[in-house]
C-alpha positions as CSV (number, residue, x, y, z in Angstrom):
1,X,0.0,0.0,0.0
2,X,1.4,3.6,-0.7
3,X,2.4,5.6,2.0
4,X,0.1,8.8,3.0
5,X,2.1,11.9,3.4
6,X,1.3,15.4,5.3
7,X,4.7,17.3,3.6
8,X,5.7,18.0,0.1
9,X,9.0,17.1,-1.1
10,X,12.1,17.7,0.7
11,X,11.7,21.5,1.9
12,X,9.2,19.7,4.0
13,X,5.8,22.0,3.4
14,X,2.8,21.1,4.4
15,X,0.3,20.2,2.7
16,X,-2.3,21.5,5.0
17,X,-0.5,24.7,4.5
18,X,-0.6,25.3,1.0
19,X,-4.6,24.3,0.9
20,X,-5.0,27.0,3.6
21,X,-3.0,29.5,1.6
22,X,-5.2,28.6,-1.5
23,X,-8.4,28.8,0.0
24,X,-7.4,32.2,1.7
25,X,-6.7,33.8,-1.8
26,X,-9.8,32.5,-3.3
27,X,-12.0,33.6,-0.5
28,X,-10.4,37.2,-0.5
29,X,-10.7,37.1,-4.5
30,X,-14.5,36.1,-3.8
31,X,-14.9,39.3,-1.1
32,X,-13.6,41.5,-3.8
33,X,-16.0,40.5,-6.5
34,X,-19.2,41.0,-3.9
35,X,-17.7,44.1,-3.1
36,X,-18.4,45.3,-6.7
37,X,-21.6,43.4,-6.6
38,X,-23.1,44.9,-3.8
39,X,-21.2,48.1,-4.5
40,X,-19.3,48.6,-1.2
41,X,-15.6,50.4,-1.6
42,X,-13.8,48.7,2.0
43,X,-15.6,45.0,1.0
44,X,-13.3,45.7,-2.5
45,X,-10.1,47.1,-0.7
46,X,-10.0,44.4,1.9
47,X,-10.8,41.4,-0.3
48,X,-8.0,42.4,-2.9
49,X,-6.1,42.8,0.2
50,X,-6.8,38.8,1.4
51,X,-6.5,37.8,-2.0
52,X,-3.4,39.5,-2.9
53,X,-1.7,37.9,0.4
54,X,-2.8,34.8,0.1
55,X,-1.8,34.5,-3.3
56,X,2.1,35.7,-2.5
57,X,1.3,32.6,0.2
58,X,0.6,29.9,-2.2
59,X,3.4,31.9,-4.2
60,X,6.3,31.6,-1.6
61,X,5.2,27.9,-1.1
62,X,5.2,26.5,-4.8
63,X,8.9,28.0,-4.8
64,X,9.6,26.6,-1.9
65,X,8.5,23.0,-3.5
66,X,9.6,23.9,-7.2
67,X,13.2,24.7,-5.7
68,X,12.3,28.2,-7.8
69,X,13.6,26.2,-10.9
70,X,10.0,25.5,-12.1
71,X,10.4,22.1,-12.0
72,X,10.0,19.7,-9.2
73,X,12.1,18.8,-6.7
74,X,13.9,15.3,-7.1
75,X,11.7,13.4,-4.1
76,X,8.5,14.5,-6.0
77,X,9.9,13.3,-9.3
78,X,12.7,10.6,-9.2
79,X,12.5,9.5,-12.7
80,X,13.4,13.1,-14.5
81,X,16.4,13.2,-15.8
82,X,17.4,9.5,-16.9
83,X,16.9,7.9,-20.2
């Protein structure tokens, strides 16, 4: 049977982590957009603001899992690399 992990890779992140981050910068995306829908200037201003930081979140953690490189790190792919 496979084994279940919480981390990804070998910078060690969490997986709980980077679902939080997610869900933080689509909720604060979400806010925005009823901001404009119900016409309210601070719902706009502080959903961007959510949104914006969660997304340099889930930014800062797919570098931190991509190495920066853009490509995975060696624990998440083993097979890259050889014929």
């Amino acid at each position: 049977m496979a084994e279940t992990t919480t981390t990804v890779g070998e910078c060690g992140v969490p997986l709980a982590r980077l679902g939080i981050a997610l869900i933080v910068a689509l909720v604060g995306f979400l806010v925005a957009v009823m901001g404009f829908v119900v016409d309210n200037a601070p719902m706009i201003l502080v959903g961007m603001l959510v949104g914006g930081s969660g997304s340099v979140a889930v930014n800062w953690l797919a570098n931190a899992v991509t190495d920066g490189a853009g490509e995975a790190v060696d624990s998440l792919n083993p097979g890259a690399g050889q014929p």
